[in-house]
N, C-alpha and C positions, 0 to 999 in steps of 0.2 A: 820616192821611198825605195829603199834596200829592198824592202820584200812584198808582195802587191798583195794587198789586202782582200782583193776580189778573190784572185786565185784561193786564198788559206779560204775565204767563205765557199767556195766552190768546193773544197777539199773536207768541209767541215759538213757541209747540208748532203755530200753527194758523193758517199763512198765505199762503194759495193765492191767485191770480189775483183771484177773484170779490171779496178782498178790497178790491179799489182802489177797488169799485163806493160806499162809505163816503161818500163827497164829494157824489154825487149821490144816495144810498139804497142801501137794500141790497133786489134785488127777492125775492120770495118765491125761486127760486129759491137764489140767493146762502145767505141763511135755512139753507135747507133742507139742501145742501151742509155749511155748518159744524156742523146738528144730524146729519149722518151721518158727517163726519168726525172730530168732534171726539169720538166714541163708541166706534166700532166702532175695535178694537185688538188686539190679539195676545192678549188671556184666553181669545179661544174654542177655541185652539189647544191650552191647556190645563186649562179647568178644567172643561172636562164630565167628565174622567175623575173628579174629586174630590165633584162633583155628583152623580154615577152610584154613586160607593162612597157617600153620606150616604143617595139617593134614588133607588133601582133601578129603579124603577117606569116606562118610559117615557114613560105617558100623565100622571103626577104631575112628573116631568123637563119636559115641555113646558109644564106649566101654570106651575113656576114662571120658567121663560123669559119667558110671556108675562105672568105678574106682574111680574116684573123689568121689563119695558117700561110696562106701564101706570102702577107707583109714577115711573117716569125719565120720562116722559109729563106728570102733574101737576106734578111738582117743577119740569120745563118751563115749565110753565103759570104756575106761583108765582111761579118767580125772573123770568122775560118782564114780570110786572108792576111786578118791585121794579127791574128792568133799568129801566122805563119811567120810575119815579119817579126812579131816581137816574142819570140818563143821563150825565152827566159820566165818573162814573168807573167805571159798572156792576162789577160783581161782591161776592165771597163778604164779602172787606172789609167791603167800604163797606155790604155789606145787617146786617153784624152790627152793626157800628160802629153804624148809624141804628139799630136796633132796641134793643142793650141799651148801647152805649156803647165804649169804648175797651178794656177790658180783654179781654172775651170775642173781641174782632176782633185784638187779639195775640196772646193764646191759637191763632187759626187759627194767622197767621204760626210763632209757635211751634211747634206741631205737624206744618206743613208740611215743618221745617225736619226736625224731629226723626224726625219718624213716616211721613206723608205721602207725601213727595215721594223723602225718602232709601229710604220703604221699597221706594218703585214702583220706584227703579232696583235697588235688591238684586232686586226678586222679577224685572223684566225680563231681568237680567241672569244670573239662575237660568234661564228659559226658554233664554237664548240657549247656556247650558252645556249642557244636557241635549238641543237639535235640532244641538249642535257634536258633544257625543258621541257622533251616529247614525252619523254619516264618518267624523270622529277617530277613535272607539274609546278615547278615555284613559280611565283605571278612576276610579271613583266618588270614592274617596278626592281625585283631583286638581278634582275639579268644583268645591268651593270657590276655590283658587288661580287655578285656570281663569278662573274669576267675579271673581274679586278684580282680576287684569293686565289682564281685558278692562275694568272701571273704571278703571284707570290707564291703560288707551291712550286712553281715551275723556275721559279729564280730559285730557290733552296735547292733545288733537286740537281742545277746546274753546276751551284758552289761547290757538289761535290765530286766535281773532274767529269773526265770527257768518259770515260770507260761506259759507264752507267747512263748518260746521255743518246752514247753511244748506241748502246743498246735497245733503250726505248726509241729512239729514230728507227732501226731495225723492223722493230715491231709494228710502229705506228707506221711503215711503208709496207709490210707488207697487211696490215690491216685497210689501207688506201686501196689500192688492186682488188684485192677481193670487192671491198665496196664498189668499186666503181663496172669491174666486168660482171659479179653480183645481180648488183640491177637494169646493168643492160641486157643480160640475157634472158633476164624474167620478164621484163618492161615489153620487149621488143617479141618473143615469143608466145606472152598471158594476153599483151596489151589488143586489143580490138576495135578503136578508133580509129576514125582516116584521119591522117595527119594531115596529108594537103588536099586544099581543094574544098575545105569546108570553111561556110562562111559564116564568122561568127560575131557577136555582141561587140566582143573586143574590139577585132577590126574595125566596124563603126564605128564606135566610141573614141580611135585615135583619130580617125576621120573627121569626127566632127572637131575634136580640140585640136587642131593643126597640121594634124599625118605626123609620121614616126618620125621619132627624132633618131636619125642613125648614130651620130656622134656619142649620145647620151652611151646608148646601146653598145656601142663600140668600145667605148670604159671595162663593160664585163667582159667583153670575147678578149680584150687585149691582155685583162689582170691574168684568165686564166690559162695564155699562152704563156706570159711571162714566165723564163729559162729556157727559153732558146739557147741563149747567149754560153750558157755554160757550153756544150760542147765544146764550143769554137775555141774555148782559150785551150786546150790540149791538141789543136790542131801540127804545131811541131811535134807532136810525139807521135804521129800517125804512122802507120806502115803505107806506105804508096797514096799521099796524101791527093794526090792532085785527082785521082780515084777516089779512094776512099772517103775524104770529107764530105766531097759535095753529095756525093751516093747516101751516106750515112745522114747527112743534114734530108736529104728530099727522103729515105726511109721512114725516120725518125716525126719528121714534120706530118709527114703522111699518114702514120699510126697516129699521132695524137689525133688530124683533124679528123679523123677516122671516127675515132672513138668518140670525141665531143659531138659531131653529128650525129652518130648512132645514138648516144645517151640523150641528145632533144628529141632524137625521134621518139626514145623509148619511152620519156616523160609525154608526150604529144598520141604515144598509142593508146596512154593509161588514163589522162586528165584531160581536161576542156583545157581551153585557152586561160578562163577566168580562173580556173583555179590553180592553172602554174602561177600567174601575175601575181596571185594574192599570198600562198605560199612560202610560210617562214622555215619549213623543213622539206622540202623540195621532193629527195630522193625517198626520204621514211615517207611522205604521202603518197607518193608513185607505187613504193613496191606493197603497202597496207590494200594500194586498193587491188590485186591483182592476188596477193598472199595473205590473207587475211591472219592479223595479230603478228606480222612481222613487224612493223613499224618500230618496234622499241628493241627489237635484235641491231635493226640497222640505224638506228637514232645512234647507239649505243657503240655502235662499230665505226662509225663516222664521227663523234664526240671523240673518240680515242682517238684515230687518226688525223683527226686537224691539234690536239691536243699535242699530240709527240710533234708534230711540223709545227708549231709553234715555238716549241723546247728549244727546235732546230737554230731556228733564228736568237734566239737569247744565248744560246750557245757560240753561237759562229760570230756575229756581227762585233759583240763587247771587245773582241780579240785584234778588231779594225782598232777601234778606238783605244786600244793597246798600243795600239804600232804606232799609230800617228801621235801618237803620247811621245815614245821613244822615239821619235824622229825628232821632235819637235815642234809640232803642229798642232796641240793639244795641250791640255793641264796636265803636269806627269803627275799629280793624285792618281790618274788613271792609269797609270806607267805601271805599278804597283802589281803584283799576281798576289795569293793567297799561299804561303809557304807549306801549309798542308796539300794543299789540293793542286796547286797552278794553275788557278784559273784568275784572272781578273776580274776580281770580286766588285771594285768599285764604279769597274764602266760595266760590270751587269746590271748591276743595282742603279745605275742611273739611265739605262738604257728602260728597265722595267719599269720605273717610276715614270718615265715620261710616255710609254703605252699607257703604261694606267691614266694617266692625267688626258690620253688622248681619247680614250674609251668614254670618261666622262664630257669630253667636250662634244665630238660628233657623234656616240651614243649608238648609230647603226652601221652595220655592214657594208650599204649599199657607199656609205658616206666618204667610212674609211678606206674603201679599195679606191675609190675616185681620188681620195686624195692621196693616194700613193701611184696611182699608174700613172695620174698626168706627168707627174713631176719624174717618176723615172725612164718613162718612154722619152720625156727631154730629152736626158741623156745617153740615150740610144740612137737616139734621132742624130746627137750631136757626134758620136764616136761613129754615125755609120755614114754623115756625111766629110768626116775627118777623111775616110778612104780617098778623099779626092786631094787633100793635103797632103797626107802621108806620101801617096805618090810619086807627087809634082817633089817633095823635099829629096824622094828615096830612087829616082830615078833609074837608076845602075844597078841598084841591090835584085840579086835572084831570089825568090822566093819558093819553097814546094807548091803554094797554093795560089792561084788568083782568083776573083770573083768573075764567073761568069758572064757574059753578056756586060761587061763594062762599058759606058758606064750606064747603060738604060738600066738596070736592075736598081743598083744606088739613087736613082733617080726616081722610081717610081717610087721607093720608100722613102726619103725623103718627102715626096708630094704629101704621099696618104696619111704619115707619121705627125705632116706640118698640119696638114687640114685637121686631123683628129683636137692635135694640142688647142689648135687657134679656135674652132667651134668652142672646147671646153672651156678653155682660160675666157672667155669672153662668155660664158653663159650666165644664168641666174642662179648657181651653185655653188653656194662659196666653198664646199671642198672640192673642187673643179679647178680654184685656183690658189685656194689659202698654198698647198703644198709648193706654187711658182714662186707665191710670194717670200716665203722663208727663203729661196737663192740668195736673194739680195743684204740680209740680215749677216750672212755666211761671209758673205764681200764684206762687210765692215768689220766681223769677226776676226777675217781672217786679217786683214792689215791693223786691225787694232792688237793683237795677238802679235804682231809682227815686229812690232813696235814697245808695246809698255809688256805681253802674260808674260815672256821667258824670263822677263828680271823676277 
């Protein structure tokens, strides 16, 4: 593709101030900024409690937090390098595309389309029904439809240009921040339980049915590291890169795993074991019990903010399915913008309708991030073992950046990234691997598409 579709999503979800700095460099700061923005999001709000039922364990909980940072840490380090070689168009693309060719880099778009992207606003848009239910009160049965109309007001709100999207992204991030240093300062200063060292119900109870399942567990710590990657594609435009990236990547990685372990602790000062596990509104029950009659301030603050990060995604991704329209890769129905607005109206609206259809089908949270992280850690997996292709092809080419400790860094991600997939694609959870299985559907797509859609 003429223009990478990653980057425009990167530029669409993640575009603060420090941004302009681009023209003259982006300083370590700036860097550093998009590796902690571009990360930290509304997961921690929910999936410790899913983490805590796989892995009760508090001191085994923290470690794979800070696994979860050091695998998003390398994979940093990887993609900074391939950022550097292919600086035009940096991202997910363009690194498969150079590595294996054209088919496995539609295949992403495909999956983004299908799995990915639609599934991150179904599973956002589940968070936003279940902290809307702490105020509301509507019964369970209505959370789906709930979830469905909040997709529909948020595709209307898109048709009408990025200005106004814009804006509510704005808002809904810096409502994110507050929520999240918020209740780690209350949790971690009110809270009055020992977190490690006590030995509970839970514990046992994993014990008796098998001991923890890490893998499972490792689903949530992974979803809510995912955007590492963003940095890395602006690694050409760095000021003193072979400094500054990797500095800014271990900064940046370091602040998030920072903070997601402080926020377990903080959940862990405030609640028993059992009542993280069981917990459909995580954070509003943390800071209720410590602040009492807060709960429906921050149900309310956190509904808003996973609500505009939802937006974000209906916003940026339809604009992919834009371009591979105009390339040719796609139905050009979808080629089409909306001559008031310019927006692409008809790959929003088909992007939204198939969240919706996904919301009804896997119905919970835990479900849909499972089946979005397996299938796109794939593909991370796959661009950060491409470093070893790129390479061997690119020989001669000087680069500003390289990865560190080559090639033992790429290797241990590779392992840990291979082990994650293969435990889940092989478990007893069919959203563990429904999302692998859609690759394949993508391959007949794509050569049937190749052959009879452009006539």
């Amino acid at each position: 593709m003429s223009y990478h579709y990653w980057y425009f999503l990167h530029l669409a979800l993640v575009k603060p101030s420090y941004m302009n700095q681009k023209a003259k460099g982006l300083t370590l700061f700036a860097l550093t900024m998009i590796a902690i923005g571009s990360t930290i999001g509304s997961g921690i709000f929910k999936t410790p409690a899913d983490i805590a039922s796989a892995v009760p364990d508090p001191t085994e909980m923290m470690g794979l937090w800070i696994l979860g940072g050091v695998v998003s840490l390398i994979g940093a380090l990887v993609f900074a390098e391939l950022g550097a070689r292919f600086p035009q168009s940096g991202g997910l693309f363009t690194y498969l595309h150079k590595s294996y060719g054209p088919l496995p880099a539609f295949l992403y778009g495909w999956s983004l389309l299908t799995v990915i992207s639609s599934g991150t606003i179904a599973a956002l848009i589940l968070v936003f029904a279940d902290y809307a239910q702490y105020f509301l009160h509507f019964s369970d049965g209505l959370k789906p439809l709930v979830a469905a109309l909040a997709i529909v007001v948020l595709t209307l709100f898109n048709t009408f240009g990025i200005k106004s999207s814009e804006w509510f992204a704005n808002i809904s991030t810096i409502l994110k921040i507050v929520g999240i240093y918020g209740l780690l300062i209350a949790a971690l200063f009110l809270g009055d339980r020992a977190i490690f060292g006590e030995s509970t119900a839970a514990v046992i109870n994993a014990a008796s049915d098998g001991g923890p399942n890490y893998a499972s567990a490792f689903v949530g710590v992974l979803w809510s590291y995912t955007g590492w990657h963003y940095a890395s594609f602006v690694a050409g435009d760095a000021i003193n890169p072979k400094r500054n990236v990797p500095l800014a990547m271990i900064l940046g990685t370091a602040a998030v795993t920072l903070t997601y372990v402080l926020c377990n602790m903080g959940y862990m000062a405030v609640l028993d074991m059992e009542t993280i596990q069981s917990s459909k509104t995580l954070a509003a029950d943390a800071l209720e019990k410590v602040i009492p009659n807060s709960g429906i301030f921050v149900s309310a603050l956190i509904a808003v903010s996973v609500f505009g990060c939802a937006g974000l995604y209906i916003l940026a991704t339809p604009r992919i399915i834009h371009q591979m329209s105009n390339e040719g890769l796609f139905f050009k129905t979808f080629s089409k913008k909306s001559e008031k607005f310019g927006v692409p109206v008809n790959a929003i609206l088909l992007q939204s309708i198939w969240a919706i259809i996904l919301i009804f089908v896997w119905g919970r949270f835990e479900a849909l991030y499972t089946y979005v992280t397996t299938t796109e850690w794939l593909f991370l997996l796959m661009a950060c073992f491409g470093i070893f292709i790129v390479r061997n092809k690119m020989k001669d080419q000087e680069v500003s950046f390289k990865t560190p400790l080559y090639p033992i860094l790429p290797i241990i991600f590779c392992v840990v990234i291979g082990w994650f997939i293969y435990m889940n694609a092989f478990s007893d959870k069919p959203e563990a691997y429904f999302g692998l299985l859609i690759i394949p559907l993508g391959v007949i797509f794509y050569f049937f598409y190749k052959k009879f859609g452009r006539k």
